[in-house]
N, C-alpha and C positions, 0 to 999 in steps of 0.2 A: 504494500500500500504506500502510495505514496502523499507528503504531506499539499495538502490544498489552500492556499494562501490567498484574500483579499485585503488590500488599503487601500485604504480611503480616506482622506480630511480636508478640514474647512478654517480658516480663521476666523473668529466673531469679535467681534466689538463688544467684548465683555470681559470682564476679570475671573482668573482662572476658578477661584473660590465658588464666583455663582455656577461655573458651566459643572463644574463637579457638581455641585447640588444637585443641578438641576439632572444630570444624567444621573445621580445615585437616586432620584425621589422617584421609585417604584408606585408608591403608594397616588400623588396627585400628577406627577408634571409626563410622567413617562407617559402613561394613555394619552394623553395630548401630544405629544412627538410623533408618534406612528403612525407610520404610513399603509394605503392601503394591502399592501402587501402581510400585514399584519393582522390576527384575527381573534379572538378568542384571548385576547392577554388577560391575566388574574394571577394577582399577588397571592399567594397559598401560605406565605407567612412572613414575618418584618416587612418592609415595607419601604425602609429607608438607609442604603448603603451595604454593608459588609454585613452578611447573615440571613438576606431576603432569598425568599426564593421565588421565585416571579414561573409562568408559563406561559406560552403563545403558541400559535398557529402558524408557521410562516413560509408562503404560496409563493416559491421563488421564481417560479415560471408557472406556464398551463401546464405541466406535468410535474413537475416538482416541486413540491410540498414537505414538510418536517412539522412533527410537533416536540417544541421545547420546552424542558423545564432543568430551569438555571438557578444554580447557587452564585450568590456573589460573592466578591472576594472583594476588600482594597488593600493590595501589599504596599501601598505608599499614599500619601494625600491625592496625588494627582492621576492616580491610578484604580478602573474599576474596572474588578474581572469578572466575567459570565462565561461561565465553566456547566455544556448543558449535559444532566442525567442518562439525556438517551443517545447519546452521541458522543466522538470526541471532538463535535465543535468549542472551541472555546474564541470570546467574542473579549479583544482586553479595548478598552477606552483610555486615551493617552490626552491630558491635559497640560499643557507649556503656554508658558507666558510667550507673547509676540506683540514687541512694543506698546500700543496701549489696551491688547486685548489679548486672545488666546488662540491658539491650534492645537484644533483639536484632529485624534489619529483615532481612527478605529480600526483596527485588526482582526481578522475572520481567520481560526484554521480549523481545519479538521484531517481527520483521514480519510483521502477517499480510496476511490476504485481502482482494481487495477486493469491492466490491456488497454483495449483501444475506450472501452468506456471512460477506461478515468484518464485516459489521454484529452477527451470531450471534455471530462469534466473540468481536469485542470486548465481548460483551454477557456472555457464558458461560464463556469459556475462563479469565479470570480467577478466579469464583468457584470453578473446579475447583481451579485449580493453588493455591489461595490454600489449600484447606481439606486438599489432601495436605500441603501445607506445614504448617499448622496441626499436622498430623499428625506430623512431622519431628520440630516446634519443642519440641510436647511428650514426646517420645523424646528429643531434647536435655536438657532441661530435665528429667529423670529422672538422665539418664546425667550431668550434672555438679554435681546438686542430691544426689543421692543419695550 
């Protein structure tokens, strides 16, 4: 199996402190982020940062689909990991200062397939999940700009 990698990021006109917030707030700000590619999301316990476990729905394409349910981690302030149960996707959120605001990095990997499917995969699955992200990023970047 080989590993399957997505980045992606944005810079916002906000301070690192709220963008963290706002990406560790499971409980209010995250359902307001998501994009339609996302369905069924429901916080199953905490709610707010390191210890949450959150679940979704999430229709990468017309065929491909996953349901997630993620533990979060933060191994640093500016750092929140979504490590999901049925899968080895892990999703890490990277916040840095960038002059008067922040960039932000999201990272997607998992393991996928091997032969020529995960040759597709690793060739495709990235631009998907890069461009709902893309998606996210600017729903973030509304919700702490605004």
């Amino acid at each position: 199996m080989a590993q399957v990698q997505a980045v992606t990021g944005r810079q916002l006109a906000a301070a690192p402190d709220a963008v963290v917030a706002a990406i560790s707030d499971y409980a209010v700000v995250r359902p307001k982020l998501l994009p339609a590619p996302y369905s069924q999301f429901a916080v199953r316990s905490g709610g707010q940062g390191a210890g949450t476990v959150a679940a979704w729905h999430l229709q990468a394409t017309e065929k491909r689909s996953r349901d997630l349910v993620v533990t979060v981690t933060q191994p640093d302030p500016v750092t929140v990991v979504e490590s999901d149960a049925n899968s080895s996707m892990v999703i890490t959120w990277k916040v840095a200062p960038a002059g008067d605001g922040s960039q932000v990095t999201v990272e997607t990997r998992w393991n996928g397939a091997g032969g020529i499917g995960g040759f597709f995969e690793r060739t495709f699955a990235p631009k998907g999940i890069n461009r709902i992200h893309d998606q996210l990023l600017a729903n973030l970047a509304a919700h702490v700009e605004g």
